[in-house]
Structure formats: structure tokens, C-alpha cells
N, C-alpha and C positions, 0 to 999 in steps of 0.2 A: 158937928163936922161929919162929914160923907167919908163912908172908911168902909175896904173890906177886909176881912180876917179869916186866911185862911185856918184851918186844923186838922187833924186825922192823918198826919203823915210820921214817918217813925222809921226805923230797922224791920224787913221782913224777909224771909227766907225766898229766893226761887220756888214760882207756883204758888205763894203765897198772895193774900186778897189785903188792898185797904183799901179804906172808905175817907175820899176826903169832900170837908165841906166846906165850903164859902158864904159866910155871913152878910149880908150889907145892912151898914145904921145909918145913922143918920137923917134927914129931913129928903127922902128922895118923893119925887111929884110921877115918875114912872120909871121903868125897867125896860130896856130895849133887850137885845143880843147879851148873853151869857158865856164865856171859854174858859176854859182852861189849860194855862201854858205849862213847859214847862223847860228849864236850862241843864243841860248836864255839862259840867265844867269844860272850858273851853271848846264849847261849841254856841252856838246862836240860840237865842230864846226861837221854839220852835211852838205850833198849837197844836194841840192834844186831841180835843173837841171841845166842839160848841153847839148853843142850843139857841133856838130863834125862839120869838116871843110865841111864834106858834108853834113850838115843841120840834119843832123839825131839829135833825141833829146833823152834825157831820163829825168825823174822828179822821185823825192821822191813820194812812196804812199802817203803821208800825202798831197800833193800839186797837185796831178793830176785830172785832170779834172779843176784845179780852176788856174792853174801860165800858163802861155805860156812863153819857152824863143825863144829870134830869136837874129839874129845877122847884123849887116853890115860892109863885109868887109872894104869896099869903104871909111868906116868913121872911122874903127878901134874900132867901138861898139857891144855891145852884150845890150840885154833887156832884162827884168823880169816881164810883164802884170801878175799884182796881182789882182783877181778876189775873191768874196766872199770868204774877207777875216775872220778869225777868232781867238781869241783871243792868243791861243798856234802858233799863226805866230809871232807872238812877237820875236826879236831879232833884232839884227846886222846880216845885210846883206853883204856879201865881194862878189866879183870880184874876178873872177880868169880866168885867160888865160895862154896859152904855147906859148911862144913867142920865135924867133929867131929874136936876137939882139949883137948889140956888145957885149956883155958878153958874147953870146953863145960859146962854145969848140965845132968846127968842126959841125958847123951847127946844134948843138940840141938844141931844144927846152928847154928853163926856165920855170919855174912856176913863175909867176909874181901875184901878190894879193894887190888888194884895201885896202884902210885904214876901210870903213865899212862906212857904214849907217844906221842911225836906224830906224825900223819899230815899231809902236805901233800901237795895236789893244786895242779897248776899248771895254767892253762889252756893 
């Protein structure tokens, strides 16, 4: 089965750093577009950044300059380097990739998404 799993998300102070990673298993045939979202309660699943198959990247104004995302193929991962962080970073983090997999119809790519992680920033 085709699954991603997020981890590296936790309690961290204002100006504090994490590192989160998204795994993907299962039987995938390729790897499209890579993101990472993220919800902070009662508001709308929002994206973070994301990363194209050719590295190209884009981030949320709110997180530029301070997230880097990168990826590796090779292991089926994507990362999210959380830099001075601050307190409205606060949410559930998800995983998302375009994946071509046994479910895919004629080779298109899925949207496949992590169960989520969570991030706290304290003041």
C-alpha cells in the first residue's frame, strides 16, 4: 500500500528550528510535485512550499526566507528545514506528493497526503 508518513514535528520555542520529513512506501512507478501543507485550527489547509520534479521550489510569503523544502528522490523523501520559527507556524503539517502508482488510470499521477504532524511554537 502507497502511504506517506510524516515526522520531525514536536513542541518548540519562538526562533526555534525543526526538521520535518515525509517518507513515501510502497510500490510507486514515479514521483511528480512534492508540498507541504499545513492547518492551524480553524483555519483552511493552507501550502507551505513545494518542490517540482526539477527542484524548482515555491513557499508561502508567511514562510519565505525562514522553511527551505528539498527532496530525495532516491529515498522517496521530501523535507521541510523549519527556521525562526514563530508562533502562527502552529499547525498540522501534511505531506503531499503526485505519485504514479498502481491506482494510477493510464499513468497519471495521484495526489497522495500524509496523516499530519504537529507543530507547536510557544511563545
Amino acid at each position: 500500500q502507497v502511504q506517506l508518513v510524516e515526522s520531525g514535528g514536536g513542541l518548540v520555542q519562538a526562533g526555534g528550528s525543526l526538521r520535518l520529513s515525509c517518507a513515501a512506501s510502497g510500490i510507486i512507478f514515479s514521483i511528480d510535485n512534492m508540498s507541504w501543507y499545513r492547518q492551524a485550527p480553524g483555519k483552511q489547509r493552507e501550502l507551505v512550499a513545494g518542490i517540482t520534479t526539477e527542484s524548482s521550489t515555491n513557499y508561502a510569503d508567511a514562510v519565505k526566507g525562514r522553511f527551505t523544502i528539498s527532496r530525495d528522490n532516491a529515498k522517496n523523501m521530501v523535507y521541510l528545514q523549519m527556521n525562526s520559527l514563530k508562533p502562527e507556524d502552529t499547525g498540522v503539517y501534511f505531506c503531499n506528493a503526485l505519485l504514479v502508482t498502481r491506482e494510477s488510470i493510464n499513468s497519471y499521477p495521484l495526489a497522495y497526503w500524509g496523516r499530519g504532524t504537529q507543530v507547536t511554537v510557544s511563545s
